[in-house]
C-alpha positions in Angstrom: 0.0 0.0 0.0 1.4 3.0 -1.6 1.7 6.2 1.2 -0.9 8.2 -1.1 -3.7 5.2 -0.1 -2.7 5.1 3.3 -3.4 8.9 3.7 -7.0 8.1 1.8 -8.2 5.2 4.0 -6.9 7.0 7.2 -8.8 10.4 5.8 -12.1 8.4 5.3 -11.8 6.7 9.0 -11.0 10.2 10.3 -14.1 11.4 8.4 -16.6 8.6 9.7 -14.9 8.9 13.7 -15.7 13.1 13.1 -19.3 12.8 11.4 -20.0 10.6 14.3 -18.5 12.8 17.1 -20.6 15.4 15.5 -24.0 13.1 15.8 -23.5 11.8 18.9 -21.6 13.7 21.1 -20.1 10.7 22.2 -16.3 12.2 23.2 -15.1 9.0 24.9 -16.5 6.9 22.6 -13.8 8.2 19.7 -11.1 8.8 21.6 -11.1 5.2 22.5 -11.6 4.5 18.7 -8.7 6.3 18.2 -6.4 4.5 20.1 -7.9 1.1 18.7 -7.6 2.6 15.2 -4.0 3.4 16.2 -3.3 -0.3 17.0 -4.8 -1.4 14.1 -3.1 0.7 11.3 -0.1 1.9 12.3 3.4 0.0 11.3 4.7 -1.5 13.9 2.5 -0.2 16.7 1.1 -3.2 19.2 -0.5 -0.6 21.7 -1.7 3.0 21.9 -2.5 5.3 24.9 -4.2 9.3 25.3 -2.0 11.1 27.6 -4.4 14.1 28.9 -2.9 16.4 31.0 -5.2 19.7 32.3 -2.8 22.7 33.6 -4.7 22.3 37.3 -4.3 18.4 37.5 -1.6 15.7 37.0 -1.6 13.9 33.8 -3.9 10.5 33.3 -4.4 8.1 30.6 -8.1 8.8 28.8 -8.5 6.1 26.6 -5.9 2.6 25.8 -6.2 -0.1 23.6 -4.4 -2.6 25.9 -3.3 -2.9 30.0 1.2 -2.5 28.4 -0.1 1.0 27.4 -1.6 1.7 31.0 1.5 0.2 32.5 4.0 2.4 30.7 2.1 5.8 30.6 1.4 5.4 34.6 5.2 4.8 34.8 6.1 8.0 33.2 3.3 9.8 35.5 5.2 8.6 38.8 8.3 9.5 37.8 7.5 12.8 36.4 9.4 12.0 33.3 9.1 10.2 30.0 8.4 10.8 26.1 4.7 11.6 26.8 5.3 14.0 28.9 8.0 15.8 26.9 5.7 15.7 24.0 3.1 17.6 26.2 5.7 20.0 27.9 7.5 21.0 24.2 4.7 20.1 21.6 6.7 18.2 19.9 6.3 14.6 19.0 9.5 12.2 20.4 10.4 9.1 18.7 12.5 6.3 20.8 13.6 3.7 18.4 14.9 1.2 20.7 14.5 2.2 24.4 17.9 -0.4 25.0 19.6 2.0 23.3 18.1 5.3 24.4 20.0 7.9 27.1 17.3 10.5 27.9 14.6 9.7 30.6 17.3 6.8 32.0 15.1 5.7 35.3 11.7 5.7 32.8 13.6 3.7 30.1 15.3 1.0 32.8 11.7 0.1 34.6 9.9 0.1 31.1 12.8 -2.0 30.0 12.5 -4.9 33.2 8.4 -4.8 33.4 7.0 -4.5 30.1 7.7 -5.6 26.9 7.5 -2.0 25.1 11.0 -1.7 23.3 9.5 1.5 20.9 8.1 4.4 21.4 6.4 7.6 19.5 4.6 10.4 21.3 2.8 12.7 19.6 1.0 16.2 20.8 -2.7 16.5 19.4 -3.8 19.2 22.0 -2.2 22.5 24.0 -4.3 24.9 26.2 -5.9 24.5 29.5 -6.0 20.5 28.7 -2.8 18.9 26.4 -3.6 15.6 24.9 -0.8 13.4 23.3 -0.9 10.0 21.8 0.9 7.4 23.0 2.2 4.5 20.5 4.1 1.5 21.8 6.1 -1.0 19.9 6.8 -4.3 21.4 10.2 -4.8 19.3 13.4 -2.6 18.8 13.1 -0.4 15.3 9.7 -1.1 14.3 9.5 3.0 14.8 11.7 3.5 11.8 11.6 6.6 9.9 8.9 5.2 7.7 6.6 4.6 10.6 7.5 7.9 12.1 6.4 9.8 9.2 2.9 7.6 9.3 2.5 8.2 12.6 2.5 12.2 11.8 -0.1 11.8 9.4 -2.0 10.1 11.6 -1.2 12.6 14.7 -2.5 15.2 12.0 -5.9 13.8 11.7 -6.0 12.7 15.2 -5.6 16.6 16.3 -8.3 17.0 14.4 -10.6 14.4 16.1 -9.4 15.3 19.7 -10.2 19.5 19.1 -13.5 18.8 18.2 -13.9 16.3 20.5 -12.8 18.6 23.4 -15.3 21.4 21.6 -18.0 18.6 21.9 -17.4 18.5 25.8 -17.4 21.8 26.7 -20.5 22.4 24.4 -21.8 19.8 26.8 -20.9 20.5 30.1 -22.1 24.1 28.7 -25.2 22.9 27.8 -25.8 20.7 31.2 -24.9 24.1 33.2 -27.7 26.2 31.6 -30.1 23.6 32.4 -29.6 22.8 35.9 -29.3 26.6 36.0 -32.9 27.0 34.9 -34.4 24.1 36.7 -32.7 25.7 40.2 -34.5 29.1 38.9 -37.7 27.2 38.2 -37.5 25.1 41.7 -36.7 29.1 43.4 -40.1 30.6 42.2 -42.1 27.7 43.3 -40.8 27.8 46.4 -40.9 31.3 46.7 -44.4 31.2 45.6 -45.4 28.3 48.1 -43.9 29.5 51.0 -44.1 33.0 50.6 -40.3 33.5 51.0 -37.8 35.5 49.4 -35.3 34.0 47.0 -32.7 33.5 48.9 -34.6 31.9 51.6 -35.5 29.7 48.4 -32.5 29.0 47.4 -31.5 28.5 51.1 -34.3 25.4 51.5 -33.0 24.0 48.2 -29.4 23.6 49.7 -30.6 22.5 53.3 -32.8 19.5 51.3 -30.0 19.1 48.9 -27.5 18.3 51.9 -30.2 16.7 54.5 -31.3 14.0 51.7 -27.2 13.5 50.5 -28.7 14.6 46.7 -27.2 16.7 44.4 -28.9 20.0 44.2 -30.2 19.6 40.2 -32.0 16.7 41.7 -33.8 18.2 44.5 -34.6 21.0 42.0 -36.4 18.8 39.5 -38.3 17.2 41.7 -39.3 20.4 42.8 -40.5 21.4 39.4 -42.2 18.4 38.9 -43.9 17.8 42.0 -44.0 21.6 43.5 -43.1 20.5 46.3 -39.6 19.8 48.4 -38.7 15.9 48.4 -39.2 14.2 51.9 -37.1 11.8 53.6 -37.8 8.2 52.0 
């Protein structure tokens, strides 16, 4: 396969993973396609990881196609150090060949070395801002990352960029959305009560929170019922 149908069969699977993001919502659902995609497709490449990293948290692994890519992107998260990591710090991608033979990250490259059988590794950064992404791809022999398979792996890293941008546009469009409602329904639940009891709004407000916290409920909940009863839940 020629590199000019390789970029054409990894548009078109870009292209259905995005119209479906787009129709679904479903963010976790193509990340983890992406990794599986990763496994599937790319030379050489046995597992593949998400590295997500938010500027106010330590860094975690989203999605994985296998336990090895757990185990080596949790490594690099205890020690503080490691190709992901790099990738997210610099945005740019790192390539380790054959981790026998490489001298940077020496503590992260030992362990991987004596408890997993990853002897390659490419990182590549798909996302910068308030919450870097990189992906993760894992060899299990020495070389299969070759020049060849590095430059594939951009391509891929190209249109996975791609994916993970919308996909982190499709969140916040969610979480945005969600907010707005429970914002209403808590405005809603405030005039009934107000209207009930006679009360002001914030001694409204304030009966919502005591409920909330007396019944261990989240406070959207206590609001709905609210709205859909008119009055506050009781103890069950």
């Amino acid at each position: 396969m020629t590199m000019r149908d390789v970029a054409g069969d990894l548009a078109a699977e870009f292209r259905a993973l995005n119209e479906h993001l787009h129709a679904a919502g479903d963010r976790a659902a193509a990340m983890q396609r992406l990794v599986d995609l990763a496994s599937e497709w790319l030379p050489g490449c046995a597992w593949a990881a998400t590295t997500v990293w938010p500027v106010d948290r330590p860094p975690h692994s989203s999605t994985v196609s296998g336990e090895v890519a757990r185990i080596v992107d949790q490594l690099q998260y205890d020690l503080g150090d490691g190709p992901c990591l790099d990738a997210a710090r610099t945005g740019e991608a790192v390539r380790i060949a054959d981790l026998s033979a490489e001298d940077r990250w020496p503590a992260f490259c030992r362990q991987a070395l004596s408890d997993t059988p990853v002897r390659g590794i490419l990182s590549y950064p798909l996302l910068d801002g308030d919450q870097r992404i990189v992906l993760n791809l894992y060899a299990d022999r020495p070389d299969a990352f070759d020049k060849e398979a590095f430059n594939t792996g951009t391509l891929f890293a190209a249109h996975a960029a791609v994916l993970a941008a919308h996909a982190d546009i499709a969140s916040k469009a969610a979480n945005l959305t969600q907010a707005l409602s429970t914002s209403r329904q808590i405005g809603a639940a405030i005039g009934i009560l107000m209207s009930a009891y006679t009360i002001t709004d914030e001694q409204a407000f304030e009966l919502l929170r005591t409920t909330s916290q007396n019944l261990n409920r989240k406070l959207r909940d206590v609001a709905r019922d609210v709205t859909d009863t008119g009055e506050l839940p009781a103890r069950r």
